[in-house]
C-alpha positions in Angstrom: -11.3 -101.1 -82.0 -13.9 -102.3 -84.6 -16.5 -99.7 -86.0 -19.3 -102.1 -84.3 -18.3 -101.6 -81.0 -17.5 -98.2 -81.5 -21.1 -98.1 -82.7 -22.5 -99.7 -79.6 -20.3 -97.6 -77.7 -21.5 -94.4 -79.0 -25.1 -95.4 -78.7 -24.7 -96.6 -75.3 -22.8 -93.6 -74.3 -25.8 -91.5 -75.7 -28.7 -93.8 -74.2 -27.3 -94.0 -70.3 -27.9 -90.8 -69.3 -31.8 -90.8 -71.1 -32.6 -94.2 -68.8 -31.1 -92.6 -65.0 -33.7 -89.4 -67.0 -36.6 -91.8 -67.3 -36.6 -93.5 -63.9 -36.3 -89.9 -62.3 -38.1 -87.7 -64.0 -41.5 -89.8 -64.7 -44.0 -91.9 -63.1 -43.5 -95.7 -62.5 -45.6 -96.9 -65.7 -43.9 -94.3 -67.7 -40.5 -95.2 -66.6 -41.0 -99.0 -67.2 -42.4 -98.5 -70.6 -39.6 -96.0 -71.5 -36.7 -97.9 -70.0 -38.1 -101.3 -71.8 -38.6 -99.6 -75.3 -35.0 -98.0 -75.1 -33.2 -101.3 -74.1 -35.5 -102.8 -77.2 -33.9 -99.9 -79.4 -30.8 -99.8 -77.9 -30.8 -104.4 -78.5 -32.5 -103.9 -82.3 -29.5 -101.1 -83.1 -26.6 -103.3 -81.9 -24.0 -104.1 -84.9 -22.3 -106.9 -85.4 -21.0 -106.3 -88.7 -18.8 -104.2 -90.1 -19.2 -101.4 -92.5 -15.5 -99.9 -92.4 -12.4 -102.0 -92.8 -10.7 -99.4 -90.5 -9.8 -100.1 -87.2 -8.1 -98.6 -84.6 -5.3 -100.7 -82.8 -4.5 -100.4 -79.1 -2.0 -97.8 -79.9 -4.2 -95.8 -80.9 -6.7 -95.7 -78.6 -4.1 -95.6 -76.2 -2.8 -92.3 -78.3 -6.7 -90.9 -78.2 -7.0 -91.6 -74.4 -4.2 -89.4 -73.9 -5.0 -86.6 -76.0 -9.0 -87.0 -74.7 -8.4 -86.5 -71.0 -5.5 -83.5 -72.1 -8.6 -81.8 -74.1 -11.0 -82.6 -71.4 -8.6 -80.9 -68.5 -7.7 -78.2 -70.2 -11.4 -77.4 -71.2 -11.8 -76.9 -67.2 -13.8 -79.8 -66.3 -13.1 -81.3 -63.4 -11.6 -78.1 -61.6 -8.0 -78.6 -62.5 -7.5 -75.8 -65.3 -8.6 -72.4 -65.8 -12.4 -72.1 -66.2 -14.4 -69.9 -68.7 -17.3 -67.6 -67.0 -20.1 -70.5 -67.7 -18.3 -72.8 -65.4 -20.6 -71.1 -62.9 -23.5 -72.1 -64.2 -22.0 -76.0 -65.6 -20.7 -76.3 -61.6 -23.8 -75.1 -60.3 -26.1 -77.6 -61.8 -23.9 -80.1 -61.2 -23.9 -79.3 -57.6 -27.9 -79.1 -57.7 -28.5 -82.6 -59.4 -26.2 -84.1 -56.8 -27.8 -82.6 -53.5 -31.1 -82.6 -54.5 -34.1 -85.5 -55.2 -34.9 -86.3 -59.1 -37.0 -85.0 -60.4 -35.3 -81.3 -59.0 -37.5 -78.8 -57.9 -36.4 -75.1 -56.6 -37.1 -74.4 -53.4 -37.5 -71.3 -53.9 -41.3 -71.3 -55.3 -41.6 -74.9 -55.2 -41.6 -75.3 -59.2 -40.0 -78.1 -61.5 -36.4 -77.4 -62.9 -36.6 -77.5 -66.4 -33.5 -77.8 -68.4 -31.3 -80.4 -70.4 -29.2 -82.4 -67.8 -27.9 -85.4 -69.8 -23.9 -84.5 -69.6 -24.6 -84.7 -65.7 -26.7 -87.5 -64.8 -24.1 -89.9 -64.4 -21.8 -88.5 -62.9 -24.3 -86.7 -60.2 -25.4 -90.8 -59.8 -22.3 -91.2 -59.3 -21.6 -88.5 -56.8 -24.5 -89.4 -54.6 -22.9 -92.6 -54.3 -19.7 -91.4 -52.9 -21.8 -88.2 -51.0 -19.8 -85.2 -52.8 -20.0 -83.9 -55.6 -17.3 -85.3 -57.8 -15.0 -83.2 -60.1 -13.1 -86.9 -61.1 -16.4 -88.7 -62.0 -17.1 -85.4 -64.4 -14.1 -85.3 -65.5 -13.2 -89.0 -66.6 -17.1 -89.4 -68.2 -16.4 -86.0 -70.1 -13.3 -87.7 -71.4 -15.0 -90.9 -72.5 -17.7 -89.2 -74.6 -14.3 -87.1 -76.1 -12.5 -90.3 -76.8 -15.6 -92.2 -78.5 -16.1 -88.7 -80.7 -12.5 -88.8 -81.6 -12.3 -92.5 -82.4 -14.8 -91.9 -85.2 -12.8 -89.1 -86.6 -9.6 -90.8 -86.7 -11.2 -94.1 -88.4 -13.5 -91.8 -91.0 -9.9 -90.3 -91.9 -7.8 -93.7 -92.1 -6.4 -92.3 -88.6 -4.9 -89.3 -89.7 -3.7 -87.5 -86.8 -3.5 -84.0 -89.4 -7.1 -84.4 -90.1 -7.6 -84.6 -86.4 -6.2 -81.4 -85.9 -7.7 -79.5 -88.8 -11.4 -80.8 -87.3 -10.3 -79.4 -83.8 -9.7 -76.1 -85.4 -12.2 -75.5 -88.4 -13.9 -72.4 -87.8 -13.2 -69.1 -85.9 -11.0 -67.7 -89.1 -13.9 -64.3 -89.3 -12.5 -63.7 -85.1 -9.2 -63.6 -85.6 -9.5 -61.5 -88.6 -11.9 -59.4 -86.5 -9.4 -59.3 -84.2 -6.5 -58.1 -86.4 -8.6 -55.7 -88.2 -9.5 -53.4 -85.3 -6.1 -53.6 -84.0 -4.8 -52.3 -87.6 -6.8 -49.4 -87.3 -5.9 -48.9 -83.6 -9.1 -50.0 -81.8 -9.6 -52.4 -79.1 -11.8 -56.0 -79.8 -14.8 -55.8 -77.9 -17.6 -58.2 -77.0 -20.3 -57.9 -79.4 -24.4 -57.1 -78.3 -24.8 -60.7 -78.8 -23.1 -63.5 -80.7 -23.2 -64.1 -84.2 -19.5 -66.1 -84.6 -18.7 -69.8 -85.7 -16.1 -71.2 -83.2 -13.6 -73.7 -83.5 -14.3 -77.6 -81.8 -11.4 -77.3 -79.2 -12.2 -73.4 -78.5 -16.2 -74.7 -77.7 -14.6 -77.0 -74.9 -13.9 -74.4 -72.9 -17.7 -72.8 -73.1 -20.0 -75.9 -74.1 -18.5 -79.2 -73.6 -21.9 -80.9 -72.0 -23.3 -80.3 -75.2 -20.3 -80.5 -77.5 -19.3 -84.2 -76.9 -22.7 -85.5 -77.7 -23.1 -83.6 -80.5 -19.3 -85.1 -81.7 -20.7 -88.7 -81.6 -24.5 -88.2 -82.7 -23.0 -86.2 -86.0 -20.4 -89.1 -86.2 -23.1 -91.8 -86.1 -25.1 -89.8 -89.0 -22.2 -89.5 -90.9 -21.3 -93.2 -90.3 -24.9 -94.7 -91.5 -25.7 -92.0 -94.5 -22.0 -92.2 -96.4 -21.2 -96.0 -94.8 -24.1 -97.8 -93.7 -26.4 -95.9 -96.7 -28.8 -96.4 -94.2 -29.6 -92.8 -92.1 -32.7 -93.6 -90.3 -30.6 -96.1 -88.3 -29.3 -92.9 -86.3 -32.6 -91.9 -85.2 -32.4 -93.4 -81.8 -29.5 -91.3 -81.4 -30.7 -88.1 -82.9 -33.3 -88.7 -80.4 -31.4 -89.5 -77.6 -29.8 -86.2 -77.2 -32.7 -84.3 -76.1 -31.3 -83.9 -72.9 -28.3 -83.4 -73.2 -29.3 -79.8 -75.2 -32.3 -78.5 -76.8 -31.1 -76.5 -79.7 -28.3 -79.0 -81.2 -31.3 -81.3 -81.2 -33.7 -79.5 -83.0 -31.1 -78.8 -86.3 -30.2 -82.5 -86.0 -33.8 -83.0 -86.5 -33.9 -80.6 -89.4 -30.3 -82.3 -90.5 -32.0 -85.9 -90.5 -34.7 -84.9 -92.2 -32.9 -83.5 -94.8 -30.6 -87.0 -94.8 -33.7 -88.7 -95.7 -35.5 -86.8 -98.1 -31.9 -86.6 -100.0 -31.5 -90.5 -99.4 -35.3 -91.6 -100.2 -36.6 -89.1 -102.4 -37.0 -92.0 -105.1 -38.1 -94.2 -103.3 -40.7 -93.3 -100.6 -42.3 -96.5 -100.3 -39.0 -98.5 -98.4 -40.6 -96.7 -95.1 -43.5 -98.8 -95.6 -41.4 -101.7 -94.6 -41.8 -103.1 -91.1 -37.9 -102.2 -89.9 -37.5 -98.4 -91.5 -40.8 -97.6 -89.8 -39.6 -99.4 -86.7 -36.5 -97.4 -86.4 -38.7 -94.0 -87.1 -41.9 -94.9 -85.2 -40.5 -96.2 -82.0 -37.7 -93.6 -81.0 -40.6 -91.1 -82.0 -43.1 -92.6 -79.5 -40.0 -92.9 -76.7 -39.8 -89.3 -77.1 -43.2 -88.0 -75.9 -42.5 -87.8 -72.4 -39.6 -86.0 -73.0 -41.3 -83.4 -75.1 -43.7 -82.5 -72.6 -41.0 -81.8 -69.8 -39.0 -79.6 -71.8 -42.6 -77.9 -73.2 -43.5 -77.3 -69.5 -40.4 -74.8 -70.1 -41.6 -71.0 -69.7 -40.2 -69.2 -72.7 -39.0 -65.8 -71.6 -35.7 -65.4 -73.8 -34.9 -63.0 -76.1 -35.7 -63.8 -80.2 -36.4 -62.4 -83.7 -34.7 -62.3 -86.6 -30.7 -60.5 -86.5 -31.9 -57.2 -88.1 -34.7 -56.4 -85.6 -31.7 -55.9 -83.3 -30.3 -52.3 -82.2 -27.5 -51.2 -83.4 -27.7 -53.1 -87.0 -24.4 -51.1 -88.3 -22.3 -53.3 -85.1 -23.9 -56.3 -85.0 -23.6 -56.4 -89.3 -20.2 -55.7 -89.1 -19.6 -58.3 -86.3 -21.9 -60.9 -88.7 -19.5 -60.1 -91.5 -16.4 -61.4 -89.7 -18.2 -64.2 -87.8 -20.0 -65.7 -89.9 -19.6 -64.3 -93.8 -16.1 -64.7 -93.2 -16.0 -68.3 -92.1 -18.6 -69.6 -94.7 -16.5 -68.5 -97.3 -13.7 -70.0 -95.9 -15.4 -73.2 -95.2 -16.7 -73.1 -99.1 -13.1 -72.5 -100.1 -12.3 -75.5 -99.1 -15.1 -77.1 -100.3 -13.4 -75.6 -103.8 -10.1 -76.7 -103.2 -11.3 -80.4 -102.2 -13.5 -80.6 -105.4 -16.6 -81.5 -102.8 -18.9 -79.5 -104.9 -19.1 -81.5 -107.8 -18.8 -84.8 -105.7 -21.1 -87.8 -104.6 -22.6 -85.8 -101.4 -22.4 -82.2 -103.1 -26.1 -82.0 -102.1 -25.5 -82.6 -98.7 -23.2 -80.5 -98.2 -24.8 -77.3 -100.6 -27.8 -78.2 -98.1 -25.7 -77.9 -94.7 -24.1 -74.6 -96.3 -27.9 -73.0 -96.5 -29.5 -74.4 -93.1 -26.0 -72.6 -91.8 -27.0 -69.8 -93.3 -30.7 -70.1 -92.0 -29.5 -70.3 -88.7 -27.7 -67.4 -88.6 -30.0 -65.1 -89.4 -32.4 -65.8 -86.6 -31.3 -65.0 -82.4 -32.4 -66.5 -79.9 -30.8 -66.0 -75.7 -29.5 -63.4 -74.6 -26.2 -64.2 -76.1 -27.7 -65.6 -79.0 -27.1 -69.4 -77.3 -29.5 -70.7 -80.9 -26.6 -70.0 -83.1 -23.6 -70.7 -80.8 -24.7 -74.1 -80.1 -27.2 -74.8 -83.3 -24.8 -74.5 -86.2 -21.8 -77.0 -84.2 -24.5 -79.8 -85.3 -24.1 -78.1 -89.0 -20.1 -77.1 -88.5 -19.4 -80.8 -86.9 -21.4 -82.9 -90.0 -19.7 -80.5 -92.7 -16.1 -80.5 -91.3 -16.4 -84.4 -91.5 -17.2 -84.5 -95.2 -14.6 -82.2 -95.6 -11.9 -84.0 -93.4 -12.9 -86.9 -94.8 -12.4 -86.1 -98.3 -9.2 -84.5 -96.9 -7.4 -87.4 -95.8 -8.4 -88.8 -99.4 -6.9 -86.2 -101.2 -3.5 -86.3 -98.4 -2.7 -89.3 -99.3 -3.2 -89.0 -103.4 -0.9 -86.0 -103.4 2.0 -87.3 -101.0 3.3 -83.9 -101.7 0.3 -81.4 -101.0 1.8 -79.2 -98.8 4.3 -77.7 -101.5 1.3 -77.4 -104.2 0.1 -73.3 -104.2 -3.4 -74.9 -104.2 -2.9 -76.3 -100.7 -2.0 -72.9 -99.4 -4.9 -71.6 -98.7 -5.7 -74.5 -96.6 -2.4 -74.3 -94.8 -2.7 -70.6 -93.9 -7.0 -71.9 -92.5 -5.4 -74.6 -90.5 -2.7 -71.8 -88.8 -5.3 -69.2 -88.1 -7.8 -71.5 -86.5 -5.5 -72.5 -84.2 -5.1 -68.9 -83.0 -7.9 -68.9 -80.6 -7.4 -72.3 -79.1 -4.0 -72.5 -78.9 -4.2 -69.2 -76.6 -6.8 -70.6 -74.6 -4.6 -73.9 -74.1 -1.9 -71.4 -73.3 -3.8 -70.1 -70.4 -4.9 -73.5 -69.5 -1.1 -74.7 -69.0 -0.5 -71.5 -66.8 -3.5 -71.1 -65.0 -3.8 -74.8 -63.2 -3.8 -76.5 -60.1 -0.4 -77.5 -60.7 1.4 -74.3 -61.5 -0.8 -72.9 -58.2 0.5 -75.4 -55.9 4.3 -74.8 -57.2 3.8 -70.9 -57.6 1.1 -69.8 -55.4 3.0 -65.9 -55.0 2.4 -65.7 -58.6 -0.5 -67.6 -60.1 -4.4 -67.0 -58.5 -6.4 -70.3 -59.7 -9.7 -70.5 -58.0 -12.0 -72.9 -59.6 -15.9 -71.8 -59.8 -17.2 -73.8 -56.5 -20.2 -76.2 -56.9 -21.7 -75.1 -54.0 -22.0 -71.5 -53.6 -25.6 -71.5 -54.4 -28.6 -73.7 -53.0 -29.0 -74.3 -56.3 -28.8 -73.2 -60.2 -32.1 -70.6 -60.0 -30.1 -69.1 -57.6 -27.0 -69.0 -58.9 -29.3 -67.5 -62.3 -30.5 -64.6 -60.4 -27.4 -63.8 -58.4 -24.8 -64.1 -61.5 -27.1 -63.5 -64.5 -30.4 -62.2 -63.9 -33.7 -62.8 -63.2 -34.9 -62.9 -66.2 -32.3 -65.7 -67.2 -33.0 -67.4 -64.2 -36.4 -67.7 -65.5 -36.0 -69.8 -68.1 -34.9 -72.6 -65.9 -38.5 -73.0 -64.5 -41.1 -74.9 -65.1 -44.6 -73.8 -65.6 -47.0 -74.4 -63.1 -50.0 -76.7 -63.7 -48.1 -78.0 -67.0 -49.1 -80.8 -68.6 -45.8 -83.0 -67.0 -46.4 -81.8 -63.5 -50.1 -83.1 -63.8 -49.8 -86.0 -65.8 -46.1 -87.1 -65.7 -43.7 -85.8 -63.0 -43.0 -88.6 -60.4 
């Protein structure tokens, strides 16, 4: 596969959902003037030429295919391996986009669903068509979006399959340390009053994937036109497009552009004067309106403040220390080791490193969903500098593995597995497979789609209310006057 296509792909992949969004969700001159100015995007942003001499041959992509749908299964899409808690929720929307009109509105009180469906749209589409609600269609459009996002890996590190793994498991070092620390002093790990870890990619399957695998390919596509392509307002249209797939990777790859093009441009300010860089700036911007105003209609009733203004500071510093001082320094050691600090993109990354470190500091959700799902935008972009630099410095040192500085990085690469190697573990013994052969000895029960009339419910009955909240809209907003079809 050629980087163009992959390209097109990636943008297409991102796009789809955001045109089923703006037929459904908006007014008939809305839509039309949506749907026409993202086709024009999506036909201006087509590649033809390529800025990478690697390509991926059909063995490969053969190779990711396999290891894609394997990810994808055992991340419990689909129903056919164990499922983490939020599968309630994940099924549950699923479930509500399929048996209910576009734009969705609750029942209940009558009042618009607000919330960031893009991982489901085409699938539910899809499911209407066939009249269930389809854990296949799910499943296999999961695993696309998985296989684009790996392609890009694999050709950024000349299709190192090593590099592959070490980006799967970046991250979660601080946990397992965690983990082994209070079981030294003989105490028992215990779920924090709210979140403040980084997690591994192929751990964040099992919790996030609707808004891991666009985050995989919109971080690829930045990484692709700023060190590639030297051109990073080109990945606008895409930083754009995942709106509605999840609202807080968006806003800090917002910040992330930003800071791409200030670090790009800084020279030279007036190249946006020119009729294509303001194009590609001006016109996703102005696509985006609509879009805004739905998810502003959104009544904010979640927790937030700064980390500290939390009760009780002594835990939840001592849990920050593992989780997230831990893995920085970590992630800066190999940063060290790889001589990225003194490189061509030492700015970038130094930059990344502090809006990490930004991001931490501040909660937001109950479970403190802003940092859990804000710094993989961060995590993802940085781990590819690193990986790519990585597979460089593989294949100048043939021998790496036996030098003491390559240590360090082996013993990072073994304890980040920890975490989601267990969950695989469970995965592979908790499935449909091992229930049909065993059913005496292993209980797998897949969260239903159906149980509730719809998510709100679902919200109040398995959360609470006040979670369930956040999934309205306001009443008399400015898209239910103006906007909603």
């Amino acid at each position: 596969m050629k980087t163009t296509v992959l390209r097109n792909l990636s943008l297409g992949y991102l796009l789809l959902p955001n045109l089923i969004f703006s037929i459904s969700w908006f007014r008939m001159p809305i839509s039309v003037c949506l749907v026409v100015g993202l086709v024009a995007m999506y036909v201006l942003s087509y590649r033809r030429e390529k800025t990478l001499k690697t390509d991926l041959a059909t063995r490969h992509m053969v190779e990711v295919a396999f290891i894609s749908l394997a990810i994808i299964a055992f991340s419990g899409i689909g129903g056919f391996c164990f499922q983490a808690f939020d599968f309630w929720a994940h099924n549950s929307k699923y479930y509500t986009l399929y048996n209910q009109s576009w734009p969705v509105t609750f029942k209940e009180n009558g009042r618009y669903a607000c919330h960031y469906f893009g991982f489901f749209l085409v699938p539910a589409l899809i499911s209407k068509g066939l009249g269930e609600p389809s854990g296949i269609a799910l499943y296999l459009w999961a695993s696309i979006g998985l296989f684009i996002g790996i392609c890009w890996i694999l050709i950024f590190t000349q299709r190192s399959y090593l590099a592959l793994v070490f980006f799967l498991s970046l991250g979660g070092i601080g946990h397992v340390t965690k983990v082994l620390f209070l079981h030294a002093i003989g105490l028992n790990y215990h779920v924090p009053p709210f979140f403040t870890e980084i997690w591994p990619v192929l751990y964040q399957t099992q919790w996030a994937p609707n808004q891991l695998i666009p985050i995989i390919i919109v971080s690829c596509m930045l990484f692709h036109d700023y060190v590639y392509d030297k051109k990073p307002e080109k990945s606008f249209l895409a930083v754009i497009s995942i709106f509605i797939w999840g609202i807080f990777p968006s806003i800090v790859f917002v910040i992330i552009f930003g800071i791409l093009i200030v670090l790009r441009y800084y020279k030279q300010p007036e190249y946006f004067l020119k009729p294509r860089p303001m194009l590609d700036l001006f016109l996703p911007g102005l696509l985006f309106i609509p879009t805004f105003f739905f998810f502003l209609q959104g009544k904010s009733s979640v927790i937030s403040g700064f980390i500290w203004q939390f009760n009780p500071r002594n835990e939840i510093a001592f849990h920050y220390f593992f989780g997230v001082v831990i893995d920085l320094a970590v992630l800066y050691g190999i940063v060290l080791i790889l001589k990225l600090h003194r490189g061509q993109y030492a700015n970038v990354i130094h930059a990344l490193f502090l809006l990490l470190i930004a991001i931490s500091l501040f909660r937001m959700g109950k479970w403190n969903d802003w940092f859990l799902r804000g710094s993989t935008p961060v995590l993802t972009l940085l781990s590819l500098f690193i990986l790519h630099r990585f597979a460089e410095w593989v294949k100048e040192y043939p021998g790496w593995y036996k030098m003491r500085i390559a240590y360090p990085i082996i013993i990072f690469l073994v304890l980040g597995l920890v975490v989601p190697l267990s969950h695989i573990k469970r995965a592979l013994t908790e499935n449909v497979v091992t229930h049909s052969l065993f059913p005496d000895k292993v209980k797998f029960t897949p969260y239903p789609y159906n149980q509730y009339e719809d998510f709100y419910q679902l919200g109040k009955a398995i959360y609470s209310q006040q979670e369930a909240n956040q999934f309205l809209g306001q009443k008399g907003s400015f898209y239910e006057m103006y906007l909603a079809r």
